[in-house]
C-alpha positions as CSV (number, residue, x, y, z in Angstrom):
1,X,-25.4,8.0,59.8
2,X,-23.6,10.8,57.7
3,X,-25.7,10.2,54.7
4,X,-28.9,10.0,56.9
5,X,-28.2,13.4,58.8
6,X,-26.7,14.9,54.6
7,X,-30.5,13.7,53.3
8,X,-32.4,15.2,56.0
9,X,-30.3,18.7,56.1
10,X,-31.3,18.8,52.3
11,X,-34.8,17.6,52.8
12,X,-34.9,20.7,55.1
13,X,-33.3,23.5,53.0
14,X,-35.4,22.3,50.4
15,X,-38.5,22.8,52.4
16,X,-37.2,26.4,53.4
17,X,-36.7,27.1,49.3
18,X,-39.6,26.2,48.5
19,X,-41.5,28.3,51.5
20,X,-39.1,31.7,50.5
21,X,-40.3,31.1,46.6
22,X,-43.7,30.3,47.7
23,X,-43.9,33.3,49.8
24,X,-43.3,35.6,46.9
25,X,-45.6,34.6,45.1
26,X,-47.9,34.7,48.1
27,X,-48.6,30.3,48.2
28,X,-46.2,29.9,50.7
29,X,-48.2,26.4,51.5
30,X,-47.3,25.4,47.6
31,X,-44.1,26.3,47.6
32,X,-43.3,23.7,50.9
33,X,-45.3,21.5,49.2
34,X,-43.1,21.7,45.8
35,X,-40.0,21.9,47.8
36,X,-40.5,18.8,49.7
37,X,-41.7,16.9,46.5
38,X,-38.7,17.8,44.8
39,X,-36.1,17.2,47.6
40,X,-37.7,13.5,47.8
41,X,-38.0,12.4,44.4
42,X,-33.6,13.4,44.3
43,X,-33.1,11.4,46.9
44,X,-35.2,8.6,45.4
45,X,-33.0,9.2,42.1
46,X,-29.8,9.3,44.5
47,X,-30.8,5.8,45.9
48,X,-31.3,4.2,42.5
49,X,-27.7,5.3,41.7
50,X,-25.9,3.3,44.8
51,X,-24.1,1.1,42.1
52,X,-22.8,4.4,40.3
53,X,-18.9,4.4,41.4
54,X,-16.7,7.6,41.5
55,X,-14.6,5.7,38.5
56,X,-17.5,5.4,36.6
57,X,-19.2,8.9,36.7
58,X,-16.2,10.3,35.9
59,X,-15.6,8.3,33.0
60,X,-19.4,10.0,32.1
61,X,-18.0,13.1,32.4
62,X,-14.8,12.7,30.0
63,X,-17.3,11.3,27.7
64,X,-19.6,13.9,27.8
65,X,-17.0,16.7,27.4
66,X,-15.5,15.0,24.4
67,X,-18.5,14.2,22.7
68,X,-19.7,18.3,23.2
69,X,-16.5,18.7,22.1
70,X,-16.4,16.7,18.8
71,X,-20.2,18.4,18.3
72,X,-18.4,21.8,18.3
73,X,-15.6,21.0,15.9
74,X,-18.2,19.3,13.3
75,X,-21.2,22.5,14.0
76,X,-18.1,24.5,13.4
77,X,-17.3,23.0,10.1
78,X,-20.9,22.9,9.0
79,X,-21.8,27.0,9.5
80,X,-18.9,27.4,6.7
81,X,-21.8,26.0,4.3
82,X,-24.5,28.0,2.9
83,X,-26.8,26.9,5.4
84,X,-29.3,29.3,7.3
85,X,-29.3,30.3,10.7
86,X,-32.8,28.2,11.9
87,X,-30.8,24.8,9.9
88,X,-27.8,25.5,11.7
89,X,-28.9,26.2,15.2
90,X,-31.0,22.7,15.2
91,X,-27.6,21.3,13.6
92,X,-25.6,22.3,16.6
93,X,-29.0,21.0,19.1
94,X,-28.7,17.3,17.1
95,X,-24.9,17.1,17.0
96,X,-24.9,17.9,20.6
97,X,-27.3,15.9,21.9
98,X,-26.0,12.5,19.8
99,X,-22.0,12.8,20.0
100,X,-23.0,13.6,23.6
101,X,-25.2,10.6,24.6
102,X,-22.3,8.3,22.1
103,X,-19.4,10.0,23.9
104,X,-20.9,8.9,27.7
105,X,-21.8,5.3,26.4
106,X,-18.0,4.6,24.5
107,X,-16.9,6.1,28.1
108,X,-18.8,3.6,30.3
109,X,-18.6,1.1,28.6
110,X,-14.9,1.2,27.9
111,X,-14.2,3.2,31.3
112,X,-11.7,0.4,32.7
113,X,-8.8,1.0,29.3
114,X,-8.9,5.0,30.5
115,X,-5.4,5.2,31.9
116,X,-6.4,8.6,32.5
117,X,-8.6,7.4,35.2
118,X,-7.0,6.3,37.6
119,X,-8.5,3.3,40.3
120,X,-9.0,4.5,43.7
121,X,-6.7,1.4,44.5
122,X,-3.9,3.1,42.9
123,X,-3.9,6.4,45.2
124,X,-1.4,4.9,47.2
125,X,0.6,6.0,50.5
126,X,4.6,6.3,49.7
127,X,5.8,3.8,52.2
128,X,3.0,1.6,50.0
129,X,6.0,0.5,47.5
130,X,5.2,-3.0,46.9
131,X,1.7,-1.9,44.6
132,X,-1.2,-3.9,44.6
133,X,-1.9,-7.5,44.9
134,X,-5.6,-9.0,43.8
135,X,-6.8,-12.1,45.7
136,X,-8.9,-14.8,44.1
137,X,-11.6,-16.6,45.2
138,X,-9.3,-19.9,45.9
139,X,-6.6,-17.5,48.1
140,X,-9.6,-16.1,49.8
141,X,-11.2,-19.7,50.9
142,X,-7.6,-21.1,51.6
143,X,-7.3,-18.8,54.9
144,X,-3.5,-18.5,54.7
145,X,-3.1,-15.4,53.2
146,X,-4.6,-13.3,56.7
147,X,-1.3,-15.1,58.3
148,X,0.9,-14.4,55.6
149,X,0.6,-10.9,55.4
150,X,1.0,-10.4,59.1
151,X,4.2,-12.0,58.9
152,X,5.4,-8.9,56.5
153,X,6.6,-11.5,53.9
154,X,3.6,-10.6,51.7
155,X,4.0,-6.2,51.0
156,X,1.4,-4.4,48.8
157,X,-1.9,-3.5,49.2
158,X,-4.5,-6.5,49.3
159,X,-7.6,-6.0,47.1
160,X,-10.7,-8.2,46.6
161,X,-12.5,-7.4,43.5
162,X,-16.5,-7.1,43.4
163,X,-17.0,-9.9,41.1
164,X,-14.9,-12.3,43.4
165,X,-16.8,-11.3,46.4
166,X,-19.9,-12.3,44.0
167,X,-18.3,-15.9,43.4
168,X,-17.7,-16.2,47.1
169,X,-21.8,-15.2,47.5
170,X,-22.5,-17.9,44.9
171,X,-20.3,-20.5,46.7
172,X,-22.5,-19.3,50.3
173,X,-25.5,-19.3,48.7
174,X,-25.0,-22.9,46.8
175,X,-27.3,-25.9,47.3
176,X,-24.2,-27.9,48.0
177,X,-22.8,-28.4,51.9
178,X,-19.0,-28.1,51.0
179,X,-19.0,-25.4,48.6
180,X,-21.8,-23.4,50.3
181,X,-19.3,-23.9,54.0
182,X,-16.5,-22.7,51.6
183,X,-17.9,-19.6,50.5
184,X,-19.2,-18.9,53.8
185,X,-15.8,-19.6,55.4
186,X,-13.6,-17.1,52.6
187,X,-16.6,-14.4,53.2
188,X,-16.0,-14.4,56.9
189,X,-12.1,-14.7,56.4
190,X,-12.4,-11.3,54.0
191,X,-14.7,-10.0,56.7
192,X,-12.1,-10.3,59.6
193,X,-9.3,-8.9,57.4
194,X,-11.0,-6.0,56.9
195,X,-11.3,-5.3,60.7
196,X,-7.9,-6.3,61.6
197,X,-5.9,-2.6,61.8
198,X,-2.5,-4.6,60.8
199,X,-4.1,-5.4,57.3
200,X,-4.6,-3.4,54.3
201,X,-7.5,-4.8,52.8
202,X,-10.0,-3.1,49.7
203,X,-12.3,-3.8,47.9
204,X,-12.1,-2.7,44.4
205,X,-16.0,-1.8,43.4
206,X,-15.8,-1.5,39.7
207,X,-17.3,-4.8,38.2
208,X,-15.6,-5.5,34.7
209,X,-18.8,-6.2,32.3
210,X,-18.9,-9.0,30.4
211,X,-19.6,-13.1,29.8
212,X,-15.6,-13.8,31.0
213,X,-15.2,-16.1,34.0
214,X,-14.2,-14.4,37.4
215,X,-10.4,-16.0,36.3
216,X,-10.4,-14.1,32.8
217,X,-11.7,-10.9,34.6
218,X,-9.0,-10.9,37.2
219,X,-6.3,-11.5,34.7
220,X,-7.6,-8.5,32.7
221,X,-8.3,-6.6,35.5
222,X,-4.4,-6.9,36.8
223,X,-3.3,-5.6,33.2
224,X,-4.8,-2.4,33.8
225,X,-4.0,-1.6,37.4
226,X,-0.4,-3.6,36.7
227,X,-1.1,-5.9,39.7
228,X,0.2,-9.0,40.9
229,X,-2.5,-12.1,41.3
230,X,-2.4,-13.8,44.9
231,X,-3.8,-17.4,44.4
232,X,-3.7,-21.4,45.2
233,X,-5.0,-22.1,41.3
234,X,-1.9,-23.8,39.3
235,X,-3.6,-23.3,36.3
236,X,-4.8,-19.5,36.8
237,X,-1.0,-19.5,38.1
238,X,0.6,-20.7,34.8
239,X,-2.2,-18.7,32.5
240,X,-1.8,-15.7,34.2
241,X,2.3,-15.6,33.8
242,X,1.9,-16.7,30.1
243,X,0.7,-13.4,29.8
244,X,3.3,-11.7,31.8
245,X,1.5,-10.7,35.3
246,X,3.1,-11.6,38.2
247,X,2.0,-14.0,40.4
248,X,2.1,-15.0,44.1
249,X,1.0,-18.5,44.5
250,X,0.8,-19.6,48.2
251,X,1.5,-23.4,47.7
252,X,4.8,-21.8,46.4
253,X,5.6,-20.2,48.9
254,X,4.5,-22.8,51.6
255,X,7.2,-25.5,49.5
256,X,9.4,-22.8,49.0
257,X,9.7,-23.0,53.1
258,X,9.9,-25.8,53.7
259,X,13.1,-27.5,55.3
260,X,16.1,-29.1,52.9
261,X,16.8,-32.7,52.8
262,X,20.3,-33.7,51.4
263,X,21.3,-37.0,50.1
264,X,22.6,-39.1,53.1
265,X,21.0,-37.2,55.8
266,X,18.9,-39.3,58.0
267,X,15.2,-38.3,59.2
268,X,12.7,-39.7,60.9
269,X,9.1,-40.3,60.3
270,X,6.3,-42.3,61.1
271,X,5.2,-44.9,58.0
272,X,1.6,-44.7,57.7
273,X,0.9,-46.7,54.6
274,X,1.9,-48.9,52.1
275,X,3.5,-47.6,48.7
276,X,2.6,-48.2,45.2
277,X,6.0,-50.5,44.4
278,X,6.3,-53.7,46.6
279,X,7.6,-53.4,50.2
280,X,7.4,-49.7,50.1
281,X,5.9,-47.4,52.7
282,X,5.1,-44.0,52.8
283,X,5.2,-41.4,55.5
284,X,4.9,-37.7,56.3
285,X,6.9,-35.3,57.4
286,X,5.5,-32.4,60.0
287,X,5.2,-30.3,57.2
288,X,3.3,-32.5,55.2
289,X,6.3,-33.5,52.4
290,X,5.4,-37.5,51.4
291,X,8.6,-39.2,52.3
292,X,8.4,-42.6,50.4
293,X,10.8,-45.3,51.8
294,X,12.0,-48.6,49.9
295,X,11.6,-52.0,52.1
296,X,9.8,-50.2,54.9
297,X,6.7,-52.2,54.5
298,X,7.6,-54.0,57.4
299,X,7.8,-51.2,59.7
300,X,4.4,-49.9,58.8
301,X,3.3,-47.9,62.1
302,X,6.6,-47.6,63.6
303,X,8.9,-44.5,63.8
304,X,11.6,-45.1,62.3
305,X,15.0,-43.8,61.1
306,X,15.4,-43.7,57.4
307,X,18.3,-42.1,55.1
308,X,17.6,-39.8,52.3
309,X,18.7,-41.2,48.5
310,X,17.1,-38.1,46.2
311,X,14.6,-35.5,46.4
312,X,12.1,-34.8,44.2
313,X,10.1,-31.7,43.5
314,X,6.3,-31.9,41.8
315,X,3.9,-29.3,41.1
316,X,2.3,-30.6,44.5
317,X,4.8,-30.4,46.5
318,X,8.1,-31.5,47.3
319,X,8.7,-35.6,47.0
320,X,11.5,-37.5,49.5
321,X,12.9,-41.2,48.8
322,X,14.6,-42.7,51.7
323,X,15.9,-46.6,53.1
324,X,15.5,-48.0,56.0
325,X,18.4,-47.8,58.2
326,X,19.2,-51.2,59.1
């Protein structure tokens, strides 16, 4: 509605111009006429340039300045040499015009390693002490995070970059039923964070160009706003801290809570199935951890008491071996 009611206070003003110009030169109907044409054809302009971030047109401008400025230190150097005033003034017109047009491109194109430009991500409040933490597509899907950061366990700012937004549309819009539900679902899930008041949730517009995969992109893009990665991924887990960025991986945290077992203690759990070695069973705690019990074949679908004899932890989760009380 502000940008409606901006467009149509310009298309006005313009109008009036255009009339008082007019009027001078006795056409006032013209000068309306030229006033309205030119207020509509910048707002056509200023619609095509909806994907033109605040990062990015400054990163333009630091270009630009730089390459007027390399343009003036080189015309500079050039007017020491016996060269006439007509050579030298379209010297200084070239020069201009190419270290300007080179200087805006190197800028774009390399506006995300400018440390002088700063993401708006990074404006941060000063209780915001934690920094920022990126999500990735699998953290988004898995639905946990929006509980985890209302319990205060998870501090920082949460951030969804463009280009995981643009995996999660790929995901919605895919020909298959349980990917297309998944994207749909971590879409929706983004879509309510955003709207609760007790999460701080952005989205980070700046799309980092390039072939990479979104995990690639993420990794680089938590180098240069020295971010921490919130994922499920092992893999993207274990790349990403290779290369020194912290990570928060929420199947970490969930094992990382769950209750202790100790040698000796006894448990109880329901045996649901048989287990690979003879006359084992297996069963499941309430938190989910596999409790695998030796010569309990023969209580499958009981409750039963067992005793713990070691503990095991795995990359997917914590393991528990138990006997059957007798």
């Amino acid at each position: 509605m502000t940008l409606l009611f901006v467009r149509a206070f310009f298309f006005i003003i313009s109008a009036i111009v255009g009339y008082q110009i007019g009027a001078i030169n006795h056409v006032p109907q013209a000068g309306v006429a030229c006033g309205i044409i030119g207020a509509a054809l910048l707002i056509a302009i200023e619609l095509t340039m909806r994907q033109v971030s605040v990062r990015g047109l400054s990163s333009m401008v630091f270009g630009l300045l730089l390459g007027i400025f390399m343009a003036k230190l080189v015309s500079d150097i050039l007017s020491l040499l016996p060269l006439g005033d007509v050579v030298l003034s379209v010297l200084r017109v070239i020069l201009t015009l190419v270290f300007s047009y080179l200087g805006a491109v190197m800028a774009l194109r390399g506006k995300d390693e400018f440390n002088l430009i700063i993401p708006y991500v990074r404006f941060k409040r000063q209780d915001l002490k934690e920094g920022v933490v990126l999500l990735d597509t699998s953290s988004i899907i898995d639905g946990r995070i929006a509980d985890i950061f209302k319990t205060g366990f998870l501090g920082g700012r949460l951030v969804a970059p463009r280009f995981v937004l643009h995996e999660l549309q790929r995901l919605a819009d895919s020909g298959d039923d349980i990917k297309r539900g998944r994207g749909r679902r971590g879409l929706e899930l983004l879509k309510n964070m955003q709207k609760d008041a007790a999460a701080d949730v952005r989205i980070h517009e700046d799309d980092l160009i390039g072939p990479e995969p979104v995990d690639l992109k993420l990794v680089k893009l938590a180098k240069l706003m020295d971010a921490r990665i919130c994922t499920t991924d092992f893999n993207l887990s274990r790349m990403a801290a290779l290369q020194g960025i912290e990570m928060l991986n929420i199947n970490d945290l969930v094992n990382a809570a769950k209750p202790m077992v100790f040698t000796g203690e006894e448990i109880e759990v329901r045996l649901v199935k048989e287990g690979k070695e003879p006359n084992q069973a297996v069963g499941y705690m309430e938190d989910g951890t596999m409790v695998v019990v030796s010569d309990g074949k023969r209580a499958l679908g009981q409750t039963v008491k067992v005793s713990v004899t070691s503990a095991l932890q795995t990359q997917a989760g914590r393991m528990i071996f138990a006997k059957l009380d007798r």
